[in-house]
C-alpha positions in Angstrom: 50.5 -41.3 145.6 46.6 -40.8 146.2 45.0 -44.2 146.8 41.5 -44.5 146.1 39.2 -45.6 148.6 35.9 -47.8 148.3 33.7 -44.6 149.4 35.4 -42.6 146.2 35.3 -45.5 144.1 31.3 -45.6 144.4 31.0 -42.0 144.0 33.1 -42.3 140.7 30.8 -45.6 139.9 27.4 -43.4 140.3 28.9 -40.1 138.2 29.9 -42.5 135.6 26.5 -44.2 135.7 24.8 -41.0 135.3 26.8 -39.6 132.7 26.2 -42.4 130.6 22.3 -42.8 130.6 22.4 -39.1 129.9 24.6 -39.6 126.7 22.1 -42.7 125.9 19.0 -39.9 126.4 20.8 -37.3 124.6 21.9 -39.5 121.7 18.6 -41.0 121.5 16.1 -39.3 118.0 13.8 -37.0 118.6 10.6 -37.8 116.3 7.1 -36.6 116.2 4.0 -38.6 114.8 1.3 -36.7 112.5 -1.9 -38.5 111.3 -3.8 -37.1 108.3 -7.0 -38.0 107.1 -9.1 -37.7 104.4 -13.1 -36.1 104.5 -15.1 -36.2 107.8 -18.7 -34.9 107.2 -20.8 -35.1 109.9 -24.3 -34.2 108.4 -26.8 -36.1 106.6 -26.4 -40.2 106.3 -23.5 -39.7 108.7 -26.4 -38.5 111.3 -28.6 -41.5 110.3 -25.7 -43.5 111.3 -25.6 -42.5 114.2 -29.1 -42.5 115.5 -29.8 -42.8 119.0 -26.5 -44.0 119.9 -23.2 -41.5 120.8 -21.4 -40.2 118.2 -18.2 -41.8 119.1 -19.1 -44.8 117.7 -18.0 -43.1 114.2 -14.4 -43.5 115.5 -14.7 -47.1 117.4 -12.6 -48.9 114.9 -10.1 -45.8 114.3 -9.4 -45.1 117.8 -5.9 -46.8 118.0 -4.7 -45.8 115.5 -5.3 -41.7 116.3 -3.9 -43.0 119.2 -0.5 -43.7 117.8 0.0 -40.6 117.3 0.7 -36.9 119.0 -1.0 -35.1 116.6 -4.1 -35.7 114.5 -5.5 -34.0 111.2 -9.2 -34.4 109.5 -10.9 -32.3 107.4 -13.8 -31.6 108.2 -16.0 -31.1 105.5 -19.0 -29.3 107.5 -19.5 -26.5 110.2 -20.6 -27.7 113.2 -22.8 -25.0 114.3 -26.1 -24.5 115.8 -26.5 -21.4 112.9 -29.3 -22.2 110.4 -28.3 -19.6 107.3 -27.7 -21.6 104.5 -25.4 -20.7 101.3 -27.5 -21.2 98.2 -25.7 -24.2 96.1 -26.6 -27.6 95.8 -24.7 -29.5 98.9 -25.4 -27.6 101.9 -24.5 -29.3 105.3 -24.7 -28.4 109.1 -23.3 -30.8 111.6 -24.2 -31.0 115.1 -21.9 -28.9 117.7 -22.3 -31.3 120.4 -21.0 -34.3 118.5 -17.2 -31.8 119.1 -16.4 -33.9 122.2 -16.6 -37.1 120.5 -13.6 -35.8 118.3 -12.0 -34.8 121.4 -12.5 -37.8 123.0 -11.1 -39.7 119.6 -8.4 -38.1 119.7 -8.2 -35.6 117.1 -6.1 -32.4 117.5 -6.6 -30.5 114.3 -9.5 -29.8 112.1 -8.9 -28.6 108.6 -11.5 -26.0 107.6 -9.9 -24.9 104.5 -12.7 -26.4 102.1 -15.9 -25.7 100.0 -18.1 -26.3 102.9 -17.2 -24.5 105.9 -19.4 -21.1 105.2 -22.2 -23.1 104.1 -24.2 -21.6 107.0 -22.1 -18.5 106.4 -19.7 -16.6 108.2 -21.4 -16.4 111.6 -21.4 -20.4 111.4 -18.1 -20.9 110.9 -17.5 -18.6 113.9 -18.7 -20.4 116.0 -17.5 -24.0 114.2 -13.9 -22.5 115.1 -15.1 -21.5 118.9 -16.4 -24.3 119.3 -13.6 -26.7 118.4 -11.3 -24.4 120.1 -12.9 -25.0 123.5 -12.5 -28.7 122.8 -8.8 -28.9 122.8 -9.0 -29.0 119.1 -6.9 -26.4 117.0 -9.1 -25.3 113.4 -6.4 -24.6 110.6 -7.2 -22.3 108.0 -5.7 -20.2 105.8 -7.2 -17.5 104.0 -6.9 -13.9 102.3 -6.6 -12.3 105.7 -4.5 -15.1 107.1 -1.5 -17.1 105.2 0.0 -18.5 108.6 0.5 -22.2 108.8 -0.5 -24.3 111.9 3.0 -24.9 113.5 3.0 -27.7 115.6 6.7 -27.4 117.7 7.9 -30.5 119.5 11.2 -32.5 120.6 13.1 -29.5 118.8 11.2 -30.6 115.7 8.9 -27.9 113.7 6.0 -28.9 111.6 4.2 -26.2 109.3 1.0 -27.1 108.2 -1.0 -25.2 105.4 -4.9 -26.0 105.4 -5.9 -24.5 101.7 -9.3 -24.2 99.5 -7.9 -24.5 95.8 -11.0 -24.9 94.4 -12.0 -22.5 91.9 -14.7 -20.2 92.4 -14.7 -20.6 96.3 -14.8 -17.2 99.2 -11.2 -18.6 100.2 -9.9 -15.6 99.2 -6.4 -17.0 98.8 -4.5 -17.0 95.4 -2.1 -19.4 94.6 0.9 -17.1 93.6 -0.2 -16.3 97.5 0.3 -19.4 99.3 3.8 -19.9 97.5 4.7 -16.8 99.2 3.9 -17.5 102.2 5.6 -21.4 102.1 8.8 -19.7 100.7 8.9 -17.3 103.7 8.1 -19.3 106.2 11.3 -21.9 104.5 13.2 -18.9 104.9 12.4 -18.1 108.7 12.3 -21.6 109.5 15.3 -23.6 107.7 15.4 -26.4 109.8 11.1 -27.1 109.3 8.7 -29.6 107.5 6.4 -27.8 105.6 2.6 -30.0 104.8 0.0 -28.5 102.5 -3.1 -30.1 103.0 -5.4 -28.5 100.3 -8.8 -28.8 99.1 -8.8 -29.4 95.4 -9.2 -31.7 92.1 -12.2 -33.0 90.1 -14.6 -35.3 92.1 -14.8 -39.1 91.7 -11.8 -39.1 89.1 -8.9 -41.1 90.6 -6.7 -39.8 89.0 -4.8 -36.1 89.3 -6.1 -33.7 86.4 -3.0 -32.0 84.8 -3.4 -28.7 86.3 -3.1 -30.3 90.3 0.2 -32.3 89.3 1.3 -28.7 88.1 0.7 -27.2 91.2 2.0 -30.0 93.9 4.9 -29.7 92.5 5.2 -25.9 92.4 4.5 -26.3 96.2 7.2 -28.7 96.4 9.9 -26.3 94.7 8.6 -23.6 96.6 9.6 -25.4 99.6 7.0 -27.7 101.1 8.2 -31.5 102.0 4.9 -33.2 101.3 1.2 -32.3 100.0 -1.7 -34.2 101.3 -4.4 -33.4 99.4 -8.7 -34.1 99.9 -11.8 -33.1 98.4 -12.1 -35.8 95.1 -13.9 -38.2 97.4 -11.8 -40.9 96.5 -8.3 -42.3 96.7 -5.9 -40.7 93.9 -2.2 -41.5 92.7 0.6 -40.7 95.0 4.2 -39.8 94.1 7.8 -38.7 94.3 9.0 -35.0 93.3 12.4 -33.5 93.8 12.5 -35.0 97.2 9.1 -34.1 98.5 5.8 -36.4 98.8 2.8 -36.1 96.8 -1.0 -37.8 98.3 -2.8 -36.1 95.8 -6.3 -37.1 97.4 -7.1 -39.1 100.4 -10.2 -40.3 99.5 -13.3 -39.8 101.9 -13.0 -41.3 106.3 -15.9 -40.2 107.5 -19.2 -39.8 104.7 -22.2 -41.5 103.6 -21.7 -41.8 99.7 -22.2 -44.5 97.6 -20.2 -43.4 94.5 -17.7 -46.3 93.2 -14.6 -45.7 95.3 -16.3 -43.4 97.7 -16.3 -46.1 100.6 -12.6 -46.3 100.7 -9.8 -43.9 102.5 -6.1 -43.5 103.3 -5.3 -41.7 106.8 -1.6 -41.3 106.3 1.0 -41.3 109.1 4.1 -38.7 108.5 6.9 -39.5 111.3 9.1 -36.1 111.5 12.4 -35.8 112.6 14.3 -32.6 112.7 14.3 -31.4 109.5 12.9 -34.3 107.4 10.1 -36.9 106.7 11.8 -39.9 108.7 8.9 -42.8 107.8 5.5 -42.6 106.5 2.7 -45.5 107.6 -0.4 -45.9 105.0 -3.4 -46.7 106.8 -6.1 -47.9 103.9 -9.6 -47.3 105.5 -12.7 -49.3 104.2 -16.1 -47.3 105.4 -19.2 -49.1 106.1 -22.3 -46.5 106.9 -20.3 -44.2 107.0 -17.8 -45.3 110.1 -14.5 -45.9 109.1 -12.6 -49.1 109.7 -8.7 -50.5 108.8 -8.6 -52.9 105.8 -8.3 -56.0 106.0 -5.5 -58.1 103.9 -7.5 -59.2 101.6 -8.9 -55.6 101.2 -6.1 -53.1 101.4 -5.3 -53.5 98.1 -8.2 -52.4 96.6 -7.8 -49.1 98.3 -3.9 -48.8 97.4 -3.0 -47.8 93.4 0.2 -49.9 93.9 1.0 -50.2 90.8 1.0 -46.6 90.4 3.2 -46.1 93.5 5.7 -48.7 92.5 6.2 -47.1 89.2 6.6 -43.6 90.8 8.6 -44.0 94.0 11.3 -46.3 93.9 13.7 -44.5 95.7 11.9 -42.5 97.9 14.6 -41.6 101.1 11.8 -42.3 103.7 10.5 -45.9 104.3 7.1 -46.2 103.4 4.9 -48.9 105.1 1.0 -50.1 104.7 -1.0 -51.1 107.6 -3.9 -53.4 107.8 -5.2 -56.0 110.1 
């Protein structure tokens, strides 16, 4: 008979230790955090704001949140771009290229540029918009007619396909719909296991509610494959809801901008936790704006932002929890 000594019985003791913490590791979920927020315009009142001081004061009250997160979405509704060439239409802005660290330094990861306003100092200034952010640290998503790729963000075995989209009418995004559907149905098909976000530009301004036509289409995304559409543009916080398993924001109101509209001073930055293959929680985040820097709700205030009514009514059963932040 082999008797075990106390030397062997330690060793064993040690393997044994080991072997369980990497079970624990191994059996602990994978997740990945994405924050997406509504408008950023950094032209205008948004400059007035600012003054003299630094430009990071526009994200002083946002900070921890963006922080909560690995990956961070705005879209930003201006070039920033030393390029003075601009389009001839009514709302033309240029934002300051040097403000780009402050976004950096914020935390921000991703800048949308699929919108109305990103050739408004033409071509050459959204060159160097996306140059620009790009030697920040900060990716620029965009699809259009000569690219239908998503932004894939690949982490912790999870993958994240995010579609920044113009759907405006008469806009140079030279993307059709019939187009993007394509494209999310084959990237579904080479990617099974993926989350697919559209974050389009689209709907009628001020109106907070979904015209008939974008409910249409959100959920065409959804049965073409996509998990959940975050939409911007309307200026102002619209209905969300449930369809065939996916999530519908249809508009995120503005986060950073200097209007005065009814509504216009209120946001939602939404928080989509992934886990490999599905939504696993989403966190609201209802923003109240006060010249034109963003800020959490209070309790008293969150409210106002939220159309809870309208969510109560349209996601009961939703499989993801769904919380709401404020301070």
């Amino acid at each position: 008979m082999r008797t075990c000594t106390n030397q062997s019985i330690s060793r064993f003791s040690i393997t044994a230790a080991v072997l369980l913490v990497l079970v624990l590791c191994s059996e602990q979920p994978e997740y990945v955090s994405v924050l997406f927020t509504g408008d950023v315009m950094l032209d205008r009142g948004v400059r007035n704001a600012v003054a003299w001081k630094e430009p990071d004061i526009l994200f002083n009250h946002v900070r921890d949140i963006f922080a909560e997160n690995d990956f961070v979405f705005i879209n930003l509704e201006c070039p920033l771009t030393t390029v003075v060439n601009p389009a001839e239409k009514e709302y033309v802005f240029r934002g300051d290229p040097s403000w780009i660290p402050a976004l950096t330094r914020a935390g921000v990861t991703h800048a949308s540029l699929g919108n109305n306003h990103i050739l408004d100092q033409g071509g050459i200034g959204a060159q160097e918009t996306v140059d620009s952010l790009r030697a920040h640290d900060i990716e620029p998503v965009w699809i259009r007619g000569d690219f239908l790729e998503p932004a894939v963000i690949r982490r912790n075995g999870v993958i994240v396909g995010v579609y920044s989209v113009n759907l405006l009418p008469d806009t140079l995004s030279g993307v059709s719909f019939d187009m993007l559907i394509d494209s999310i149905r084959q990237f579904r098909k080479d990617n099974p296991q993926s989350i697919i976000v559209v974050y389009p530009h689209w709907g009628w301004e001020y109106i907070e509610e979904p015209h008939k036509g974008q409910i249409e289409n959100a959920r065409r995304l959804i049965d073409a494959g996509a998990n959940a559409i975050i939409g911007h543009h309307p200026h102002v916080v619209q209905t969300v809801e449930e369809y065939n398993e996916g999530i519908i924001f249809y508009s995120l109101g503005n986060f950073i901008f200097d209007q005065y509209y009814p509504g216009t001073d209120k946001g939602l930055a939404v928080q989509l936790v992934f886990g490999k293959g599905k939504i696993e929680q989403i966190n609201l985040f209802p923003i109240i704006i006060e010249s034109a820097v963003p800020r959490l709700a209070s309790t008293d205030e969150w409210s106002s932002v939220l159309n809870l009514k309208s969510m109560a009514i349209k996601l009961p059963e939703y499989s993801a929890p769904i919380r709401i932040n404020y301070r």
